[in-house]
N, C-alpha and C positions, 0 to 999 in steps of 0.2 A: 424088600428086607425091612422090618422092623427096626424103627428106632426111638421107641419107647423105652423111659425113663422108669427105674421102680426105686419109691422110696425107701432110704436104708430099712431094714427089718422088715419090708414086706417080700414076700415069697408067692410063690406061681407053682412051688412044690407040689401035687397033687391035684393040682384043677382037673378036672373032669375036659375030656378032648373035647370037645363043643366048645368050651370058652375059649380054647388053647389055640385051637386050629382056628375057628371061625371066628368067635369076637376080636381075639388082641388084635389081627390084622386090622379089621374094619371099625375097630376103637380106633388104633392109632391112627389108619388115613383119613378118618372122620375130621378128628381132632384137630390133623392138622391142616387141612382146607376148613375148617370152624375156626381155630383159636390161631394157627401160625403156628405154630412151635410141636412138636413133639408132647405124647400124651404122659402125666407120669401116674401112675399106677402105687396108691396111696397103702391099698390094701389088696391081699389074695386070698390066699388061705390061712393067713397071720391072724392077728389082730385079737382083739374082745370084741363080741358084735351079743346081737341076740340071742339066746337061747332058741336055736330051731334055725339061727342063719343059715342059709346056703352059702355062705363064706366057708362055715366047716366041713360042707360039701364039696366043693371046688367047686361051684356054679355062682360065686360072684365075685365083683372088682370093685374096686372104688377108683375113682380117678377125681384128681385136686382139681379146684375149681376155687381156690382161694383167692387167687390171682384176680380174676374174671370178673367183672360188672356183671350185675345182676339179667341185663340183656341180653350178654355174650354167653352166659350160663342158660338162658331157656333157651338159646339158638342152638346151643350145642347139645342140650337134654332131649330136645324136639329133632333134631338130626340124627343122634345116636339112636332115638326108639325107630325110625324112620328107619333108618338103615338095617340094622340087627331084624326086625320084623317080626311078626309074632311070635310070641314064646319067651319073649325079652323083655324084664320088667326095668324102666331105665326110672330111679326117683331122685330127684336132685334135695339132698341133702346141705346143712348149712354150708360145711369148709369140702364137702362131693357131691359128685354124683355117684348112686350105687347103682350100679346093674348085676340083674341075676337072671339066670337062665331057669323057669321057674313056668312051664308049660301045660297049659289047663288039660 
């Protein structure tokens, strides 16, 4: 079961099944054998992002990393691309990491 966290005002309304079914699970158990705690999901399909994001596709998340020393953040950016596998762009942003399902 799922115990990720989503920041007030973020939503998972309309992701696209790929992210829904496949990433949130293997985000959160990533997270939490990386970080200890529970993943919290900053961004879905909410937000302001780029013009042409896959955010307003439903094919991306942001998950916080604010918290995180800069070491614990590439352990977790290197484990999530690692786990998700091809077709999964993971880019570790200042206060996220973004991943999007974005397949050549």
């Amino acid at each position: 079961e799922m115990a990720m966290d989503l920041k007030q005002g973020a939503s998972l309304n309309g992701l696209d099944p790929i992210v829904y079914v496949y990433a949130l699970p293997a985000i959160d158990a990533i997270h939490r054998v990386v970080v200890g705690r529970d993943a919290i999901i900053t961004a879905g399909t909410d937000g302001k992002h780029m013009v042409g994001s896959l955010h307003y596709r439903g094919r991306a998340l942001d998950v916080r990393t604010r918290d995180l020393t800069a070491a614990k953040k590439q352990e977790l950016r290197d484990a999530l691309a690692r786990g998700l596998g091809p077709g999964w762009d993971v880019v570790s942003e200042p206060t996220h990491i973004h991943i999007e399902y974005d397949p050549k």
